[in-house]
ZARONU-338016 format. One line per 3 residues: for each residue x, y, z of C-alpha. Coordinates in Angstrom, 2 decimals. Layout:
X,Y,Z; ...
This chain:
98.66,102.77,115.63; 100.80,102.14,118.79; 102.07,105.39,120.75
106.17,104.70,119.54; 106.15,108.56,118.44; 107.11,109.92,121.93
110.41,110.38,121.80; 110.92,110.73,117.77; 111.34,114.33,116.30
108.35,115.39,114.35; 110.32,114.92,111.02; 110.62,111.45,111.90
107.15,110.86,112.75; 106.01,112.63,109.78; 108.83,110.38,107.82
106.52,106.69,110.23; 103.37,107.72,108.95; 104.07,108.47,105.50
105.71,105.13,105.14; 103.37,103.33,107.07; 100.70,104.90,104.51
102.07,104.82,101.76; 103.54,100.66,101.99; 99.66,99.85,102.93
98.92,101.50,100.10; 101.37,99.63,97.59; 100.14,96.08,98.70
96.47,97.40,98.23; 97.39,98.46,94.59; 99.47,95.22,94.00
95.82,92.68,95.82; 93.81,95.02,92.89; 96.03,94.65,90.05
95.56,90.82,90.52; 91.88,91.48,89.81; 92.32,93.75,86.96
94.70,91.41,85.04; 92.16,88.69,85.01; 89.36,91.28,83.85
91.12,93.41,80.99; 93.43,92.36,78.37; 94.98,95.70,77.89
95.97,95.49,81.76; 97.11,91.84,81.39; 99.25,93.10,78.51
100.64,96.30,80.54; 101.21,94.99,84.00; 103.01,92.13,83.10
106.67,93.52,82.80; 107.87,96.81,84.69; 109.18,98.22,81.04
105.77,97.63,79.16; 103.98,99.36,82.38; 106.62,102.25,82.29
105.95,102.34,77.91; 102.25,102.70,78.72; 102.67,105.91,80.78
105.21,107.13,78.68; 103.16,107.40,75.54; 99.99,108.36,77.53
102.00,111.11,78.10; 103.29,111.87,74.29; 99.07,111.50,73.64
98.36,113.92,76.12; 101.23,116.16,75.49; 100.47,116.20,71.85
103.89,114.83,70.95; 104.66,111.30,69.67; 108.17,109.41,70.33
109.94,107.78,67.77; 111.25,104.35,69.13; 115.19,105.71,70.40
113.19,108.47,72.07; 111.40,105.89,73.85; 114.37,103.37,73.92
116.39,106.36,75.65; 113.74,107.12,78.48; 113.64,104.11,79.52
116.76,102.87,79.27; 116.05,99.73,77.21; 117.10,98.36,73.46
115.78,99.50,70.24; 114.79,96.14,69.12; 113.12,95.42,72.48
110.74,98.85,71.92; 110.41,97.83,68.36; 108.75,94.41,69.40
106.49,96.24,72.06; 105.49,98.89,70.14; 104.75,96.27,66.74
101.99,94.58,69.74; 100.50,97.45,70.85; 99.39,98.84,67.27
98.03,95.18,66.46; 95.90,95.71,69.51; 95.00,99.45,68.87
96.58,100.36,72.13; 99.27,102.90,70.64; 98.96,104.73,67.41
101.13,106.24,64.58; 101.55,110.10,65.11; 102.45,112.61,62.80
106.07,114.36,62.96; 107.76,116.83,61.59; 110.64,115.46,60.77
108.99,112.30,58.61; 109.92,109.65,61.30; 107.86,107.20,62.71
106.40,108.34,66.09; 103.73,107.18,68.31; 101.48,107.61,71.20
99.26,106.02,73.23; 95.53,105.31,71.68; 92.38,106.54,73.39
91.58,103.37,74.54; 95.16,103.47,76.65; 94.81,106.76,77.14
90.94,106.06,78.67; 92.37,103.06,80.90; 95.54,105.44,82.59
92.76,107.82,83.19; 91.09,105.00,84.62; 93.72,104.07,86.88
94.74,107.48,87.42; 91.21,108.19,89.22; 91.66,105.18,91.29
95.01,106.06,92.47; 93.63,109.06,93.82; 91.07,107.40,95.30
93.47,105.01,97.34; 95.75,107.60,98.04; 93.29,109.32,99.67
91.44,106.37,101.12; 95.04,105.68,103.17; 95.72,108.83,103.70
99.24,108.92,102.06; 98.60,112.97,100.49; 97.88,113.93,104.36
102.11,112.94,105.37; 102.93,114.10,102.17; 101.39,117.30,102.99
102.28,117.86,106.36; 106.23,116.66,105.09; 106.04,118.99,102.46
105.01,122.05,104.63; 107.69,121.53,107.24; 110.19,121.36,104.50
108.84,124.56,103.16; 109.34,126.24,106.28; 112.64,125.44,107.13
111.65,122.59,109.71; 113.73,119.48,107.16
């Protein structure tokens, strides 16, 4: 990287690299998730709209957490229709990607499968992998401490 740090405060440096990082980072993910829509179905299915992506995580979560979402709770979180939930979730248990849960209160809840569950694990690892590959965690880190010690 070219020397343009000299005369920059060290929050602003910190602020260079960890955008630098972190944007090389994003177009890596976006050049792989080309190649993992043409090899997976369930990644076809979930990367092709921002709201089914977001629904993916979202009831990976209820799975892991133990706690299905009826479809306002999911509606609510992420700030989309009922009936646009309702058609989502109705394709997802046809594939076996998310699953009726049990509730207390006798409504309809759901979570993500283990076959969703297994491929957000998946991705999860890989993440990490890239985040660490390009550095991002190390500006994160170093941001994080200064802000910790009164530096931000």
């Amino acid at each position: 990287m070219k020397d343009n740090y000299t005369h920059k405060p060290l929050i602003e440096q910190v602020i260079d690299d960890y955008t630098l990082n972190l944007s090389k980072l994003e177009v890596d993910l976006y050049q792989d998730r080309m190649l993992w829509c043409e090899a997976a179905e369930i990644s076809r299915y979930f990367q092709s709209t921002p709201l089914k992506a977001a629904m993916s995580r979202l009831l990976t979560i209820a799975a892991l957490e133990g706690e299905g979402l009826n479809k306002l709770d999911i509606a609510v979180a992420l700030g989309c229709s009922r009936q646009m939930v309702h058609s989502i979730v109705e394709e997802c248990l046809s594939a076996g990607w998310f699953v009726r849960t049990p509730d207390k209160k006798n409504t309809r809840c759901f979570a993500a499968s283990p076959q969703l569950v297994e491929s957000v694990r998946g991705y999860a690892e890989y993440v990490i992998e890239k985040v660490i590959e390009h550095k991002v965690h190390v500006s994160s880190n170093i941001y994080s401490s200064l802000k910790t010690s009164g530096y931000v």
